[in-house]
N, C-alpha and C positions, 0 to 999 in steps of 0.2 A: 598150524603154521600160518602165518603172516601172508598177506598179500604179497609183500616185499621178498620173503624171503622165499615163496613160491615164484615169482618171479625169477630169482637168483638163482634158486636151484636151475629151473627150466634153461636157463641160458649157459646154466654152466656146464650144464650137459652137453648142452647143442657145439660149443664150443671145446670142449673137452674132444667131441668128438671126431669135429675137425680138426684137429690138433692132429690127433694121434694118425689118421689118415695120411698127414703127409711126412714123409723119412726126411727132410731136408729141416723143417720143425723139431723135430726129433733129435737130428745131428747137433744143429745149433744150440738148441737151449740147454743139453744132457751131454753129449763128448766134448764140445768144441770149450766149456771152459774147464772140466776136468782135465785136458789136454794140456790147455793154456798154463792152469795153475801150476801141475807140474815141470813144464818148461821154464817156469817163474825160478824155479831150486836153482837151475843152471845161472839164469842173469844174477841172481842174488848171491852167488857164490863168489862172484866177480868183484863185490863189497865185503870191507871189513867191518860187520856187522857189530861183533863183538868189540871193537873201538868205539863206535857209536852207540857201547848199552844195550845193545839188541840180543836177541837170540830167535835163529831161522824159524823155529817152529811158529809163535809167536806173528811173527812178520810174515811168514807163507799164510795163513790162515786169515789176518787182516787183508792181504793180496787176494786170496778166494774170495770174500766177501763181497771183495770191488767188481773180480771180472764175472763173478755168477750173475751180480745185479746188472752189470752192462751188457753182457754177452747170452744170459740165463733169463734176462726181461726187457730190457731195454729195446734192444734191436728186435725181436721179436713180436715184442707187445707193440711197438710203433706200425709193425707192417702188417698186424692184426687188425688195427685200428684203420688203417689206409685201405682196408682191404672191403674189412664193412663196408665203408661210405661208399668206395666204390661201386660195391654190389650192390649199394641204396638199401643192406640192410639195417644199418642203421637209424635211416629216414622213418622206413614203414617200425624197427620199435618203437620209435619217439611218437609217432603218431595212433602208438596203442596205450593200454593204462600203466607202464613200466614209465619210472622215474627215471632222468637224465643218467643219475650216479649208477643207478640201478644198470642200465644198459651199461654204462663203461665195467663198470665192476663185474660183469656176468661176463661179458668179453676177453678180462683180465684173469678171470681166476684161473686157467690151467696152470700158466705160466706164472703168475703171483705164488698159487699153493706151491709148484717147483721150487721155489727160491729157498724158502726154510730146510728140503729136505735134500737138494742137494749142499745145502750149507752144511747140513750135520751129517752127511757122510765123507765129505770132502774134509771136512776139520778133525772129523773122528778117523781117517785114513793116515792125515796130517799127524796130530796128532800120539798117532801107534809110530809111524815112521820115523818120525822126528824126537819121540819120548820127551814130548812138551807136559802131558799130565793132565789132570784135570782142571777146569777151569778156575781160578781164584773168582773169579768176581762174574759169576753167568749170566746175572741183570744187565750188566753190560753188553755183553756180545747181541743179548734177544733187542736191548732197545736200540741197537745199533743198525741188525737186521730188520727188524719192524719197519723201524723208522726210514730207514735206508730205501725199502720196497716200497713204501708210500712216495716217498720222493721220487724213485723213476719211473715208478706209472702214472705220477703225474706229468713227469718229465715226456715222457710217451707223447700221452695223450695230447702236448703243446708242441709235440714235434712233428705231428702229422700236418700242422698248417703252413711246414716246410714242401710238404710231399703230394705232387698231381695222382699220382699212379704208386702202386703197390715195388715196382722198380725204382722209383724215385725215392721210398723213404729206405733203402738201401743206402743210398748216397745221401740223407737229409741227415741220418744219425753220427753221420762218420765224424763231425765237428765234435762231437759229445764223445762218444766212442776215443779219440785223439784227446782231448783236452782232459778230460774228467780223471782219467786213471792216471796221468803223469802229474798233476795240479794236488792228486789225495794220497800219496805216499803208493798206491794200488804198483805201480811199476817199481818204484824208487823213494824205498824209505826218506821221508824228508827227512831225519836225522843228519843225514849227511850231506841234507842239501845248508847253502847259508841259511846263517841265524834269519838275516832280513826275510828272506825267500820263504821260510819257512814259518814266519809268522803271519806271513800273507794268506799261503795255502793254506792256514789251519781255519779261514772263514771263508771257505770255498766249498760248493753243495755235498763233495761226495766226501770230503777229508775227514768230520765228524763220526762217518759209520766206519770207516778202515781204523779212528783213532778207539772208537767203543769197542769196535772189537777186537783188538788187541789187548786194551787192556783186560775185557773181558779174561783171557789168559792169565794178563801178568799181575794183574790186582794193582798195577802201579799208579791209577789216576786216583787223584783226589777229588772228593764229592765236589768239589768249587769248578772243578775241570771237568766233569762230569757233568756238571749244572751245564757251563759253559757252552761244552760240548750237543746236548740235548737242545737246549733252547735254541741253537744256530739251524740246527736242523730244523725245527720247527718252524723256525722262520724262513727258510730255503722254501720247505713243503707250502705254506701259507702263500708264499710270494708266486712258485710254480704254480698251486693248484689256483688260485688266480686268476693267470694270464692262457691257462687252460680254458679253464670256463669261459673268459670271455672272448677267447680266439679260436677256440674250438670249433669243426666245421661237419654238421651235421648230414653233408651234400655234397654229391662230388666237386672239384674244382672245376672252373667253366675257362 
């Protein structure tokens, strides 16, 4: 095994095991968007889906997508990140033979590994309830996910230079948490929002993973859309991981 990937291992445990130590951890990143998702059937009932080309199944499943990565990593992995520094543990990795990425990424992985696996059981739930079927197009949905959890832990890790104290990125994420889900179809299919509106949101960070993975389901994008679709994100990811790097804060705030 690698230097690197003994390092990873070691942190991922360490953090694994914090994780699971506290129920409030637990709650958040494991009920609270299984909860969510299916309180999302009731809002969406309230649209005629079916005039806008839709079908719930489909649409419920790009919706889990949104709130597992906001609610399932986002807020979570930010107050992980606020919390190291805090404790100055982060300081003393940096000052040991463990790479920059190394540490973030060993920090990240309880709540990163979650992401995949509450996606496939919440869509596989979705799914039997709803008699959506199996996936047309599955490449879709994985690089929608993939790509998706790379962008909010990058997203994280550039929202902790919002937050003094471990309380504070409580309230640092809430802008993102607000914005990010009504801007990517996550609450409210843009189908039904205007044409204008909705060709704005479709180059907005979170809207390319709720689009991949729907289509994921319905097989209905075309490889050009697909392209489109993929590169945007990569560019979101490129631009975040970034402005992470270099405002990222290694020391508590003073």
């Amino acid at each position: 095994m690698s230097r690197t990937a003994t390092h990873l291992a070691g942190l991922g445990r360490a953090e694994l095991t914090l994780f699971m130590r506290s129920k409030a951890n637990l709650v958040s990143a494991l009920l609270v968007p299984l909860m969510l998702v299916f309180t999302m059937k009731v809002i969406l009932d309230q649209f005629d889906l079916s005039g806008a080309g839709l079908a719930m199944g489909p649409v419920m499943i790009s919706s889990a997508a949104g709130i597992i990565l906001l609610m399932g990593l986002y807020a979570p992995l930010t107050a992980i990140y606020v919390m190291r520094r805090e404790q100055l543990i982060l300081k003393r990795l940096r000052s040991g033979e463990a790479e920059d990425f190394t540490i973030l990424l060993g920090a990240a992985l309880p709540v990163v590994t979650a992401v995949p696996l509450q996606f496939l059981i919440i869509s596989a739930g979705i799914t039997v309830v709803a008699g959506t079927g199996v996936p047309a197009a599955p490449f879709l949905a994985v690089t929608g996910i993939v790509l998706g959890t790379v962008l909010i832990a990058a997203l994280a890790a550039l929202t902790t230079v919002l937050a003094r104290t471990a309380e504070n990125a409580q309230i640092a994420v809430l802008p993102g948490m607000f914005l990010l889900p009504l801007t990517s179809g996550t609450y409210v299919p843009l189908e039904i929002l205007p044409h204008g509106v909705q060709e704005v949101f479709r180059f907005l960070p979170l809207t390319p993973v709720t689009d991949l993975v729907r289509s994921g389901w319905t097989g209905s994008m075309s490889l050009t859309d697909a392209c489109v679709r993929t590169l945007t994100l990569l560019a979101w990811i490129a631009l975040t991981a970034w402005a992470a790097r270099r405002h990222f804060r290694w020391e508590p705030r003073t």
